[in-house]
C-alpha positions in Angstrom: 0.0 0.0 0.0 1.3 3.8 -1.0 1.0 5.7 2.2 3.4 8.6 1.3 1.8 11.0 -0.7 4.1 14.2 -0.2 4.3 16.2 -3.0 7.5 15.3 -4.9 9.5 18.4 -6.1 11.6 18.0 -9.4 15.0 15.8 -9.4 16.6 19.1 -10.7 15.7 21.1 -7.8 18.9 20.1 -5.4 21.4 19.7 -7.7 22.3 23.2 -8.4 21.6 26.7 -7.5 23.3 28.3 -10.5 21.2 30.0 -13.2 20.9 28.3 -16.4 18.3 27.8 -19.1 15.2 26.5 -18.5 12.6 25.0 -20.5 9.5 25.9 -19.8 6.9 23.3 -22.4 3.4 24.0 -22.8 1.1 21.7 -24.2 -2.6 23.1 -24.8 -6.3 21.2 -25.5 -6.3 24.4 -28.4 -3.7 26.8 -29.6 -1.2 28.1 -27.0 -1.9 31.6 -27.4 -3.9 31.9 -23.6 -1.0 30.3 -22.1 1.8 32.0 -23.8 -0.5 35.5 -22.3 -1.0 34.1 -18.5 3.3 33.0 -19.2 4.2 36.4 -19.8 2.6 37.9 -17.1 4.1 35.1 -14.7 7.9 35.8 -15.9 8.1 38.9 -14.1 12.0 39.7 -14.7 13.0 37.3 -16.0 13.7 37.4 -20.3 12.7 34.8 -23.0 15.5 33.6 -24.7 13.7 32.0 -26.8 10.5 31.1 -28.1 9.8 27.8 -30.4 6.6 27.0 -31.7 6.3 22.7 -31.6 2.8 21.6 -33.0 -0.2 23.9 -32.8 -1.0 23.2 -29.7 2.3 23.0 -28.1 5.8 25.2 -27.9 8.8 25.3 -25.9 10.0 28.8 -24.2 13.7 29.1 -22.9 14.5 31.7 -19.8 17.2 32.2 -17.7 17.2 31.4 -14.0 17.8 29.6 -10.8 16.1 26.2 -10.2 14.4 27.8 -7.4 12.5 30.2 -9.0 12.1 27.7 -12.0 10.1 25.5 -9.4 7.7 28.8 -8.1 7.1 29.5 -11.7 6.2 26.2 -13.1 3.9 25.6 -9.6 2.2 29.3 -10.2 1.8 28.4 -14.1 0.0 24.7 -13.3 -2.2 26.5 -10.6 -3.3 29.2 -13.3 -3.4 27.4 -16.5 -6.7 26.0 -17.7 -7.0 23.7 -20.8 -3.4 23.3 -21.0 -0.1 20.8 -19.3 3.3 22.6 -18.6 6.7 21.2 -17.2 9.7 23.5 -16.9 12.8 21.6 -16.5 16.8 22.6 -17.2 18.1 22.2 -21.0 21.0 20.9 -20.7 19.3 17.8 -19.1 16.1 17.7 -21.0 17.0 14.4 -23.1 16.0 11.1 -22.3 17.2 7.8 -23.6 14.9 5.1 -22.1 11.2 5.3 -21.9 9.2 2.9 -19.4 5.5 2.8 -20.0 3.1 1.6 -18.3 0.0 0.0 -20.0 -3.6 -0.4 -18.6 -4.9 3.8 -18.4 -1.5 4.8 -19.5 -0.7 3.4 -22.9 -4.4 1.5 -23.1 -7.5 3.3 -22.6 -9.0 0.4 -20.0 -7.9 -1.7 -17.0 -7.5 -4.8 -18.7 -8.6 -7.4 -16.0 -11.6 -5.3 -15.5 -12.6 -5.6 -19.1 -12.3 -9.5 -18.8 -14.4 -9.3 -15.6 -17.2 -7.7 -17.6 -17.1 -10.0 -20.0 -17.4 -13.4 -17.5 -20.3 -11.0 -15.7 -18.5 -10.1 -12.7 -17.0 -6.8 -14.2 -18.6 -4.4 -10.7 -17.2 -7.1 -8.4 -13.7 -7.0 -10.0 -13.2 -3.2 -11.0 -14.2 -2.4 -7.3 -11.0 -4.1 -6.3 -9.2 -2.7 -8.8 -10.3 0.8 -8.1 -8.9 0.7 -4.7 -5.7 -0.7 -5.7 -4.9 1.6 -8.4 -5.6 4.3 -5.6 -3.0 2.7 -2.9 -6.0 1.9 -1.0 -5.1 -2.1 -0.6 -2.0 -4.0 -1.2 -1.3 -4.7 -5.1 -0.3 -8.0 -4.7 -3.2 -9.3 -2.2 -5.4 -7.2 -4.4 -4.5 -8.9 -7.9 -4.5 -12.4 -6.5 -8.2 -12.1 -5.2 -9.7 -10.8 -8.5 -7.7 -13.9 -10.5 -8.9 -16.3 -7.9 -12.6 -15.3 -9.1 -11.8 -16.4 -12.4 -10.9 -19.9 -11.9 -12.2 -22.4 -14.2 -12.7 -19.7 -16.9 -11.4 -20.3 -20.0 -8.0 -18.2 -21.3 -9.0 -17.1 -24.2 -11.4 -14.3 -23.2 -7.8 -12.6 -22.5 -7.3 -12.8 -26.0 -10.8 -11.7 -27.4 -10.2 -8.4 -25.4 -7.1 -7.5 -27.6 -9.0 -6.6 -30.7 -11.5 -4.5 -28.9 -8.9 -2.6 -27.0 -8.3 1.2 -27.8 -5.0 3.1 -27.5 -5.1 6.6 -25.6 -4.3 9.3 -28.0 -1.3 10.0 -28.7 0.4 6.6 -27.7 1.3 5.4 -31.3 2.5 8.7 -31.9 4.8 9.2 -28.6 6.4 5.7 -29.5 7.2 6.8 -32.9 8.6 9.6 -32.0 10.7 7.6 -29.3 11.5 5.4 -32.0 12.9 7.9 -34.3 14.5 9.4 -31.6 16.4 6.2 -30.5 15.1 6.1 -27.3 14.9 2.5 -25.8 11.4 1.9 -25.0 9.9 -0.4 -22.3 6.1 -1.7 -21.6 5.7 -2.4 -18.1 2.5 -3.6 -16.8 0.5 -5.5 -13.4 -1.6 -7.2 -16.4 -1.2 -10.2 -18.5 0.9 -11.6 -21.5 -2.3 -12.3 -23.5 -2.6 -8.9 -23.6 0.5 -6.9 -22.8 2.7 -8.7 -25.7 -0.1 -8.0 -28.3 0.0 -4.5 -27.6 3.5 -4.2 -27.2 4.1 -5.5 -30.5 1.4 -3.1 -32.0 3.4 0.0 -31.1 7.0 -1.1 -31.3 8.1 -1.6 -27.9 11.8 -2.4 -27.5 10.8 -4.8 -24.0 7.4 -6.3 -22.7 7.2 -7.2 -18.7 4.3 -8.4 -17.4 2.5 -10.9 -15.1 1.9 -14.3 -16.5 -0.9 -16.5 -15.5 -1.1 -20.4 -14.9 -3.1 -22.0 -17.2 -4.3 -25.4 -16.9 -6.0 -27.2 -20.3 -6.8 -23.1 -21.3 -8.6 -22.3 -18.4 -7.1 -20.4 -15.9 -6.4 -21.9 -12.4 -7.1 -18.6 -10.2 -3.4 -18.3 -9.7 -0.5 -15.8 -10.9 3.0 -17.1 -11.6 5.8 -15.5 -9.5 7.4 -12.8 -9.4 4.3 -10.5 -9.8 4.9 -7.0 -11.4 4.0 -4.7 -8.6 5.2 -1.3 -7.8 8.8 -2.3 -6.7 9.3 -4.7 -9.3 8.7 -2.1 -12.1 10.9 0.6 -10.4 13.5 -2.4 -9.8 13.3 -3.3 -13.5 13.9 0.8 -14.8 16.7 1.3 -12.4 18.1 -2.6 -13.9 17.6 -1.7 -17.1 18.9 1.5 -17.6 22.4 0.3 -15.8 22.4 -2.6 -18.3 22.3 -0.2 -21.2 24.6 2.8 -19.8 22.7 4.9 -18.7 22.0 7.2 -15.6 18.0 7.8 -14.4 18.3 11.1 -15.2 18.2 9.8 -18.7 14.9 8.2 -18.4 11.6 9.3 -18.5 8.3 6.7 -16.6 4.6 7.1 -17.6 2.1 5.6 -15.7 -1.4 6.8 -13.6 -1.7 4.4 -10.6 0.0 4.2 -7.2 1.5 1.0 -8.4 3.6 3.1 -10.8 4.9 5.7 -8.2 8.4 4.3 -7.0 9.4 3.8 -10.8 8.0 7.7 -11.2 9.9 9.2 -8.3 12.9 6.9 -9.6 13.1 8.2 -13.2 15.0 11.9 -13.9 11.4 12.3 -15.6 8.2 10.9 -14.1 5.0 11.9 -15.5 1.4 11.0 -14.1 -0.8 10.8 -17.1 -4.4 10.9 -16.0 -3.1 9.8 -12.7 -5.1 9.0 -9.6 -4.7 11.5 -7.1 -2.4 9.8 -5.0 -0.1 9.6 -8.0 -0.5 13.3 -8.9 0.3 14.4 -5.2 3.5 12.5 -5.5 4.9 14.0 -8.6 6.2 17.2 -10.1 4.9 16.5 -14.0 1.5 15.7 -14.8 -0.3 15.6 -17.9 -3.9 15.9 -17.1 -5.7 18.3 -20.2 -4.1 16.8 -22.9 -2.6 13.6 -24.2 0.7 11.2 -24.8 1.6 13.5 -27.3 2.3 15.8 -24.7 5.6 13.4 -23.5 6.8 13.6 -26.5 7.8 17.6 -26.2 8.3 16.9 -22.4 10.8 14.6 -23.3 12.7 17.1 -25.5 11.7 14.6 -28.8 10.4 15.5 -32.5 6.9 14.8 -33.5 6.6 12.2 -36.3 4.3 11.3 -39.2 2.2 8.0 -38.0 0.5 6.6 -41.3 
């Protein structure tokens, strides 16, 4: 269970008191011309160095300051802006190399096992639990095991059926694209199952899939999950694991994800963004996209949109 909910400030904010450039990236449901007005009258002093227009609804503005006063700003900004997502971080450490997702409300538009419930008719029993969980209500593990348990005897392949009916948020094919052509190591990480994880991995390019794995006797499911189960220290465990394996510090990678189970790999990452996220998720973290959509990580993470045909 998450109990500690203290509002996380940014990774940046200790390491340095020196002024620098700061990016300050806006990401609006319309055009950005609102924000860019409430951003002026915020600056106060301090001068745009410059101003870079992204998409139509999103553009990057570069002033000088301390991180201090980059952290007021960027709190006084998200308090004021309406219809629009802003992060402000330093630009000399805006880039990231690895990208951990995770899937059901983050990268899917549905909690997976809770689609499966519905199906088998026991979708308000199920999504209950679930609810709670994904709100650090209940203990992840205890939680998951119970709602399998209610599906013994039911055949596996009603994990499968709920592939094809499964919709993307917006902007996920396009923010692993982008990652793609960015070369940016990309990782799906997710508390549900292979039936449905891999599928969806493979759909949108991911570099890695880890997920739970169920035990499946004569394709119906026993009620049981194999070990280990992908809870919220094995997925922060896997991005710090990962990103030694391939070189790289945590300030090089960014984590997406909306539910308490996702917070330690969040706080862990140089870039944690709540997408959507559960309030116990948003209290806990510094970047949050909450008008808009994925595409919004994409300029958060310092990338280039791409064409997705």
């Amino acid at each position: 269970m998450i109990e500690d909910i203290s509002v996380q400030t940014p990774r940046w904010l200790g390491r340095s008191n020196a002024q620098q450039p700061f990016v300050i990236t806006i990401c609006a449901t319309g055009e950005c011309n609102d924000a860019l007005a409430l951003l002026d009258a915020e600056l106060g002093d301090l001068q745009i160095r410059e101003h870079r227009p992204l998409a139509t609804n999103a553009c990057d503005v570069t002033v000088d300051c301390v991180p201090e006063a980059a952290w007021s700003l960027l709190q006084s900004l998200r308090a004021k802006l309406v219809d629009a997502d802003v992060y402000m971080q330093p630009q000399e450490s805006r880039g990231k190399r690895l990208l951990i997702c995770d899937m059901d409300m983050t990268i899917v538009a549905a909690e997976t096992l809770d689609e499966v419930a519905a199906m088998l008719g026991l979708g308000e029993r199920i999504a209950a639990i679930t609810t709670r969980a994904m709100h650090g209500e209940i203990d992840f593990n205890a939680a998951l095991r119970e709602r399998i348990a209610m599906l013994a005897g039911r055949p596996e392949q009603v994990f499968h059926d709920i592939v094809e009916s499964l919709q993307l948020n917006p902007g996920a094919e396009q923010l692993l694209a982008a990652a793609a052509a960015g070369g940016v190591h990309t990782i799906l990480v997710s508390g549900g199952f292979a039936q449905v994880a891999e599928p969806v991995a493979r759909r949108l390019g991911f570099d890695e899939v880890h997920c739970n794995h169920l035990e499946i006797d004569a394709g119906k499911l026993t009620g049981k999950v194999k070990s280990p189960i992908i809870n919220a220290d094995l997925k922060c465990s896997l991005l710090q694991r990962r990103a030694q394996a391939l070189g790289l510090t945590l300030s090089e990678c960014c984590a997406i994800g909306d539910g308490a189970n996702d917070l330690p790999m969040l706080r862990a990452a140089g870039l944690g963004i709540a997408y959507h996220g559960k309030p116990v998720l948003r209290a806990a973290t510094s970047c949050h996209i909450d008008a808009t959509d994925l595409e919004s990580a994409i300029y958060f993470m310092g990338l280039d949109r791409v064409s997705v045909t």
